[in-house]
N, C-alpha and C positions, 0 to 999 in steps of 0.2 A: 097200240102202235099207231103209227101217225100214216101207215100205210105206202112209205117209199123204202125201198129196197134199202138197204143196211149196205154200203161198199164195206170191204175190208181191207185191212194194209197188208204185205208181204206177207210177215208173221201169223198172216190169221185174225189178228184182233180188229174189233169194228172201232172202225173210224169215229164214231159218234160217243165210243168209251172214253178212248182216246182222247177229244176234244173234255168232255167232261172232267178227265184227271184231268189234264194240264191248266183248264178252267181251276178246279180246284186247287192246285198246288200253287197257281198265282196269288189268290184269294189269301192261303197261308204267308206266302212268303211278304204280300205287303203287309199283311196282318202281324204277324211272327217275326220276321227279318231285324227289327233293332231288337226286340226282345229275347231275341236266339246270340247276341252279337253281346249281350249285358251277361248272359250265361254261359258263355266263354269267356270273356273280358274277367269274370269275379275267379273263375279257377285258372286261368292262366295269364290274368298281366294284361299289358301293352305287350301284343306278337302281334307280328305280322300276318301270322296263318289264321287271323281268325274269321276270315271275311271269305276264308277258303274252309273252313269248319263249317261255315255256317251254309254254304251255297254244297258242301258236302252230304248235310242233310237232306237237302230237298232233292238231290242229286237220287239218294236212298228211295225218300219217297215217290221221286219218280217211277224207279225200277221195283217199287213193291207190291203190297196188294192191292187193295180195289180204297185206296183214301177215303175217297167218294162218301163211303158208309162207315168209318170212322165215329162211333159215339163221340169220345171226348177227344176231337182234332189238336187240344191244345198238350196233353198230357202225353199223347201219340209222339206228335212232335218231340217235345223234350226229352222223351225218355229217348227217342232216336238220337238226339242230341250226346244224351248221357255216352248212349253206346260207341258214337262216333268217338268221341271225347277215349271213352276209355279205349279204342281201337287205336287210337294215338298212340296213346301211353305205352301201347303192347310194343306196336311197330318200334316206338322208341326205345323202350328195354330189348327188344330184339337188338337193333342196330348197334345200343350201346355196348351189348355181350359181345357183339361182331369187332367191336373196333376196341377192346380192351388189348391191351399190347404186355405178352408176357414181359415178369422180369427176368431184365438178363444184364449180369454183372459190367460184363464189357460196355453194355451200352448205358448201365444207368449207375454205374458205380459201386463201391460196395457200402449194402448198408450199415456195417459200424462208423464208417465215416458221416453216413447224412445223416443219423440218429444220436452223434456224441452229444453229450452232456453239456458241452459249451454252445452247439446249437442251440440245444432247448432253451439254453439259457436267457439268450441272447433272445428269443422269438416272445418268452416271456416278461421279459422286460421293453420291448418293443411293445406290445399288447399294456403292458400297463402305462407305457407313457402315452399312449393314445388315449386311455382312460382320462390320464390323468389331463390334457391336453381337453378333451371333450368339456369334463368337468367344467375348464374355465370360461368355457361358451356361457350365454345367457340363456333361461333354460330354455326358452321359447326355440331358439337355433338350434341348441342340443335336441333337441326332440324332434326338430322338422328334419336335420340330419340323419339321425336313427333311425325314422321312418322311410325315409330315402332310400337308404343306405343299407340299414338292417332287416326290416321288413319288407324292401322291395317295392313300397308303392310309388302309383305314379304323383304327378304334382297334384292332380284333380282330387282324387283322393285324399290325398293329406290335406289338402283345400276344405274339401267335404267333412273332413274329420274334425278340424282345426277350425273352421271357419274363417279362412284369410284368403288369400286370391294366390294365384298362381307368379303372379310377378311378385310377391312377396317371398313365397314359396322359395324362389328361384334366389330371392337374395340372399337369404337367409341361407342356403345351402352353400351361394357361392362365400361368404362370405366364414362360415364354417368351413369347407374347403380351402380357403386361403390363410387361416389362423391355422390348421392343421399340417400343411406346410411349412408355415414358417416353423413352426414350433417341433415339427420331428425334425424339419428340416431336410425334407426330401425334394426340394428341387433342385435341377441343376442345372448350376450357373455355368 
């Protein structure tokens, strides 16, 4: 010991631990911080919460054991990661259970009516003129749409994928978007 008294905070814990984690969890977080951000980013998209996921962890690691002595700080991290991540997911199946809304005739009508046969019918051949509507894109469009569109990426991404730029990206989609209009003929005039 270096021989001067130890203060302590409120709680009991010394002050000089103290300093040490928060030393420590700084060290992580510029160290870790955009690589915590690419690990939420790959399992959930462009959100907005991920900047709050990620300042969630450290949040963790603040309130946990002793960092400090952490063998593999990097592994530590991520797996806290993971848990946060899957801690989301709970919350959200919670909420979504909570906000599921019985059926009820009066207010949602009766199902022989939304289920007839000329519905389906109609949904299906909607569905295929869009195919078919897709189709006459050039494939390069068709595929920066689909990925858009169907897989949910962002433009970087399909940039990354594709190897073209994002101002490409973006014509390419709008220009898919505006053939898929005319052509189902969904806007309105």
């Amino acid at each position: 010991m270096n021989g001067s008294p130890t203060r302590m905070n409120e709680s009991g814990t010394a002050l000089s631990s103290m300093s040490e984690r928060t030393t420590a969890i700084e060290a992580l977080s510029r160290r870790f911080r955009i690589p915590l951000r690419r690990f939420f980013e790959k399992r959930l998209g462009r959100r907005a919460e991920i900047d709050d996921l990620v300042q969630e962890v450290f949040l963790h690691l603040a309130g946990g054991g002793n960092i400090e002595s952490v063998e593999r700080p990097e592994a530590y991290l991520f797996k806290t990661a993971a848990n946060v991540l899957h801690d989301r997911w709970r919350r959200l199946n919670a909420r979504a259970a909570e906000a599921h809304e019985p059926y009820d005739e009066a207010l949602h009508g009766n199902a022989r009516e939304t289920l007839c046969p000329e519905r389906a019918l109609l949904g299906t051949q909607a569905v295929e003129q869009l195919v078919a509507a897709l189709h006459e894109l050039p494939e390069r469009t068709r595929v920066v749409w689909a990925l858009y569109h169907l897989e949910d990426l962002t433009h970087t991404e399909i940039g990354r994928r594709l190897g073209i730029t994002v101002s490409t990206i973006e014509k390419h989609i709008a220009r898919a978007s505006a053939h898929l209009l005319k052509r189902l003929d969904l806007r309105h005039e």
